[in-house]
C-alpha positions as CSV (number, residue, x, y, z in Angstrom):
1,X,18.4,32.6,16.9
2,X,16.9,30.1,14.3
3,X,14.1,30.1,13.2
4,X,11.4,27.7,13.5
5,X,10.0,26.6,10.7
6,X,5.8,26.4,10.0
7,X,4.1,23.7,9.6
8,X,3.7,23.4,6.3
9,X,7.5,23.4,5.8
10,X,7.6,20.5,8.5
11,X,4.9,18.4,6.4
12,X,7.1,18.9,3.2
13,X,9.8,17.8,5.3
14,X,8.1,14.5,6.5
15,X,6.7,13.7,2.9
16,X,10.1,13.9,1.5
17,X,10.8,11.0,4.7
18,X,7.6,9.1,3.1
19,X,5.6,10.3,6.2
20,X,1.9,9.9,6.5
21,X,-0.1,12.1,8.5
22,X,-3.7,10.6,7.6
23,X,-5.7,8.2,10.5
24,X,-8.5,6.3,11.0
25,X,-11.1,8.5,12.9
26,X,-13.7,7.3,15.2
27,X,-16.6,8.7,13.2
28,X,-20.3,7.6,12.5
29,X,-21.6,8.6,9.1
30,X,-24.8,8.5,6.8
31,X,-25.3,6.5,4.2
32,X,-22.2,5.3,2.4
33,X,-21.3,5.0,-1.4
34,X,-20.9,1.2,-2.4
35,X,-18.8,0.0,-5.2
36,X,-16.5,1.2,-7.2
37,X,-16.2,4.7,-7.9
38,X,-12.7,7.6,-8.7
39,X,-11.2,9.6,-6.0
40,X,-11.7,12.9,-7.7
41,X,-8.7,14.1,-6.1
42,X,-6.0,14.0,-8.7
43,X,-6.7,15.3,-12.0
44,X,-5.7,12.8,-15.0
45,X,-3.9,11.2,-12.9
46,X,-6.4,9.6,-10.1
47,X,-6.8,6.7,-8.2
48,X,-10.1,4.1,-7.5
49,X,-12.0,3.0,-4.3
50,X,-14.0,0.3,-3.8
51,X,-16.4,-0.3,-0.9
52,X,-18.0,-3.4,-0.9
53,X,-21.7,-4.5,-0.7
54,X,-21.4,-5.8,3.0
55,X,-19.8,-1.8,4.4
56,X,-22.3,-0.3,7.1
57,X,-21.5,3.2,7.9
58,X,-20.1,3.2,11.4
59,X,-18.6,-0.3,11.3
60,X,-14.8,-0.3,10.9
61,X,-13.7,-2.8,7.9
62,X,-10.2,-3.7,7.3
63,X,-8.0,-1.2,4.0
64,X,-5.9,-2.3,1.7
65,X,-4.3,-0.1,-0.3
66,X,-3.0,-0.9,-3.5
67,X,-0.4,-0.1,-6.0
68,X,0.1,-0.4,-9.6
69,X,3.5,-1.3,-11.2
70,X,5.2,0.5,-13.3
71,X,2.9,2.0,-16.6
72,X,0.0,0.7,-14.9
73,X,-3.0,2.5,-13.3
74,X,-5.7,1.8,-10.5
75,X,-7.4,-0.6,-12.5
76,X,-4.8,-2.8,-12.7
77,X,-3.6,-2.4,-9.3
78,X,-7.0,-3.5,-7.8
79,X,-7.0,-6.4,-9.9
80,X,-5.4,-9.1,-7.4
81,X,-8.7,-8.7,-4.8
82,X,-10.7,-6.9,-6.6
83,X,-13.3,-9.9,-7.0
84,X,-13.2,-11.1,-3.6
85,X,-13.6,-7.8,-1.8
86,X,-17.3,-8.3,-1.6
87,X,-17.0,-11.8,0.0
88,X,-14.5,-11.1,2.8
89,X,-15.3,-7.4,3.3
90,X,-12.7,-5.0,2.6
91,X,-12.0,-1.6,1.6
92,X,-10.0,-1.1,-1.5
93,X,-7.6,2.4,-2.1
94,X,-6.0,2.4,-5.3
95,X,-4.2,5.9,-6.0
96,X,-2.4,6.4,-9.1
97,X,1.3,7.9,-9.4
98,X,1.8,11.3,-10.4
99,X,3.8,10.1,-13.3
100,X,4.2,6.9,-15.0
101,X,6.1,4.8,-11.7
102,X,6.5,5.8,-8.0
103,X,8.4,8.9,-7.2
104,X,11.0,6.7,-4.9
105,X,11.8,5.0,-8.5
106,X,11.1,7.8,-10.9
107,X,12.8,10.8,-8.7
108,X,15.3,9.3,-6.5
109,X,13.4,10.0,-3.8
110,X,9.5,10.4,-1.9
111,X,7.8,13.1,-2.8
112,X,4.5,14.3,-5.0
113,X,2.9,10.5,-4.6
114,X,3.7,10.0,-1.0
115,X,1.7,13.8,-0.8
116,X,-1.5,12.3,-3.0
117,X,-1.5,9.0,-0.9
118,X,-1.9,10.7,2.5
119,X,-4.6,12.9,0.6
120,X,-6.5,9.8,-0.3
121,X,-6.2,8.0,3.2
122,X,-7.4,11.1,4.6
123,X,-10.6,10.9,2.4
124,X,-10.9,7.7,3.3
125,X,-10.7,8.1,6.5
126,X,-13.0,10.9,7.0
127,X,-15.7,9.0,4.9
128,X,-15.4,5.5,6.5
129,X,-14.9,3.5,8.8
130,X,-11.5,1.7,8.7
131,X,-10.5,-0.7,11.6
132,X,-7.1,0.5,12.6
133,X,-6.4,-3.0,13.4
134,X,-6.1,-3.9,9.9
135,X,-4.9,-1.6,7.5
136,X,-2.6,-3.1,5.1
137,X,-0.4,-1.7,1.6
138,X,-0.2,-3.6,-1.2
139,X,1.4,-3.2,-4.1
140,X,3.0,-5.2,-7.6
141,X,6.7,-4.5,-9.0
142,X,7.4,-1.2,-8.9
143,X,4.1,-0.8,-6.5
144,X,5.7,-3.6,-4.5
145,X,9.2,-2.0,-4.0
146,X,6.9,1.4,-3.1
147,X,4.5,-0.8,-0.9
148,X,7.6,-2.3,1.3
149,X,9.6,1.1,1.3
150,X,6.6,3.2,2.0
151,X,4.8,0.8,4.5
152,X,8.1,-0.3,6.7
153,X,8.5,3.8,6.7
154,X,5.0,3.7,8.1
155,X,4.5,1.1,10.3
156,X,2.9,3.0,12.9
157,X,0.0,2.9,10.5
158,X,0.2,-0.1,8.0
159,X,0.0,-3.3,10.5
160,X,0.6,-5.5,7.1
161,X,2.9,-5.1,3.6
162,X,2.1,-7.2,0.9
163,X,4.9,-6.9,-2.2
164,X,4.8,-9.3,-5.2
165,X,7.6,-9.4,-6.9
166,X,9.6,-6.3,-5.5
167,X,12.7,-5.1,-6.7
168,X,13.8,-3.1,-3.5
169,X,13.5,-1.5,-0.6
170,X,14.3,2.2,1.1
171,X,13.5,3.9,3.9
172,X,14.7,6.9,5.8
173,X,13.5,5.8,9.2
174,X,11.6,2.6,10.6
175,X,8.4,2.7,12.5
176,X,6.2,0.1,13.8
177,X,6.6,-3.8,13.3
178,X,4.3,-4.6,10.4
179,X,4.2,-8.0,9.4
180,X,5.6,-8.6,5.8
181,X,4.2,-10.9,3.2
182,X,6.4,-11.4,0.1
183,X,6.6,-13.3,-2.9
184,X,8.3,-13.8,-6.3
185,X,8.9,-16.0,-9.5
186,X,11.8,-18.1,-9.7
187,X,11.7,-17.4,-13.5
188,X,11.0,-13.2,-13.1
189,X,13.1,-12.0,-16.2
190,X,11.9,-8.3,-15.2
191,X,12.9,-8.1,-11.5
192,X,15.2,-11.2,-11.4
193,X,14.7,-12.7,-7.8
194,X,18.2,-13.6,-6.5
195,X,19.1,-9.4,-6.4
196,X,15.5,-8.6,-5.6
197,X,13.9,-10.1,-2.9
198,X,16.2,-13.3,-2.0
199,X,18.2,-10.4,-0.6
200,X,15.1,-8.2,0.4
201,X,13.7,-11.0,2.8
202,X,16.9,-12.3,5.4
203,X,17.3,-8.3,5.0
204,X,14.1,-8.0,6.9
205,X,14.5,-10.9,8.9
206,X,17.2,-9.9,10.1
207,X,16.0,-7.0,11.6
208,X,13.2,-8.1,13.5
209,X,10.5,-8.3,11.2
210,X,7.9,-11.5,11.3
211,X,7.8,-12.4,7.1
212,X,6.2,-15.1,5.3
213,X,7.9,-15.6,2.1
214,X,6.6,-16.9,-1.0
215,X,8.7,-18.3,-4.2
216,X,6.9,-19.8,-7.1
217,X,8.0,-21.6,-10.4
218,X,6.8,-18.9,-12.8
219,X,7.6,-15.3,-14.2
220,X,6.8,-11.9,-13.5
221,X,3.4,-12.3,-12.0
222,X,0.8,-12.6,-9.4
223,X,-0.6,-16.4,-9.4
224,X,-3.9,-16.7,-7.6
225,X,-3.5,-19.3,-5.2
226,X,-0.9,-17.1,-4.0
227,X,-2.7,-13.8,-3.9
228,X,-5.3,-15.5,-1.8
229,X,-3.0,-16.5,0.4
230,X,-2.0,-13.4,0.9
231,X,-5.1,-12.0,1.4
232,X,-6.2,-14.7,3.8
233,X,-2.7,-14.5,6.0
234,X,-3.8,-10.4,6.0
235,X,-7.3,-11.3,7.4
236,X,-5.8,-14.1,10.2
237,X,-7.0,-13.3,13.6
């Protein structure tokens, strides 16, 4: 007879999938920390969240969460919204990677970071109210190859994917329909865009996915008038 295995080997088997096991939760709490504070979940190697001034505890408020490219940290991953999360109200996750890129890029495969990510979420969750409704992943280069992998992998949870500039994209299973927002430099000398994401987007397309896709004449980089659009095409009724 086999055996069945426990639960805990099951959740190692759905993080090496990219699975995510953390949900919103119908809660009401006390009092809530605003602004910008660490996760104090991960050691040297952390993450950010930022609650704006507008949050009242017990009112959901759309999550983004957002991720760093390659080298970089939470810092520089909150950077695109980071300065307009107070005006339109949003939630702001920013966990680091266990080592200096993603684990899809750095290991061949998900693992440790897909573990800390449903960590954070689920502190998230249990502290605030997220609207389930509009919870998006963000992320740039290497964050935006991980942001598209992780969140098509994930679509019964992410309802948006946001990826400037990615390089790829790779899933072990599809869930959900999340709506995909893309862009990238004609002039990207780091991720060049004809192998990247001018193959990444009919790709998607393709198979069923609604994707508004951005080019711009510049280089490896976010340009403002197009991270606003993205932010304001994530906040569309």
């Amino acid at each position: 007879m086999a055996r069945m295995g426990t639960r805990a080997e099951a959740l190692h088997d759905d993080t090496k999938e990219g699975r995510l096991h953390a949900r919103p939760q119908l809660l009401s709490v006390g009092a809530p920390e605003r602004g910008l504070r660490s996760l104090g979940l991960g050691g040297r190697r952390d993450g950010l969240l930022y609650v704006p001034k507008g949050y009242q505890a017990g009112q959901p408020m759309p999550l983004v969460v957002m991720l760093h490219g390659a080298g970089g940290n939470a810092s520089h991953a909150l950077s695109p919204w980071r300065m307009l999360a107070d005006e339109v109200g949003l939630l702001l996750l920013a966990p680091e990677s266990r080592g200096p890129t993603w684990d899809l890029i750095s290991e061949e495969g998900f693992g440790s970071d897909v573990a800390f990510i449903d960590q954070a979420l689920a502190y998230v969750f249990a502290h605030y109210a997220v609207d389930p409704g509009r919870i998006a992943i963000e992320g740039f280069s290497d964050g935006a190859s991980y942001a598209l992998s992780l969140g098509v992998t994930n679509g019964d949870l992410f309802t948006h994917v946001v990826a400037f500039s990615p390089g790829f994209l790779e899933t072990a299973a599809r869930r959900g329909e999340p709506k995909l927002f893309i862009s990238h430099g004609v002039k990207d000398e780091v991720l060049h865009i004809d192998p990247c994401s001018r193959r990444i987007v009919p790709r998607m397309e393709g198979a069923g996915y609604a994707v508004r896709y951005r080019e711009f004449d510049g280089p490896h980089t976010i340009p403002d008038d197009i991270a606003r659009e993205a932010l304001a095409w994530f906040l569309a009724p």
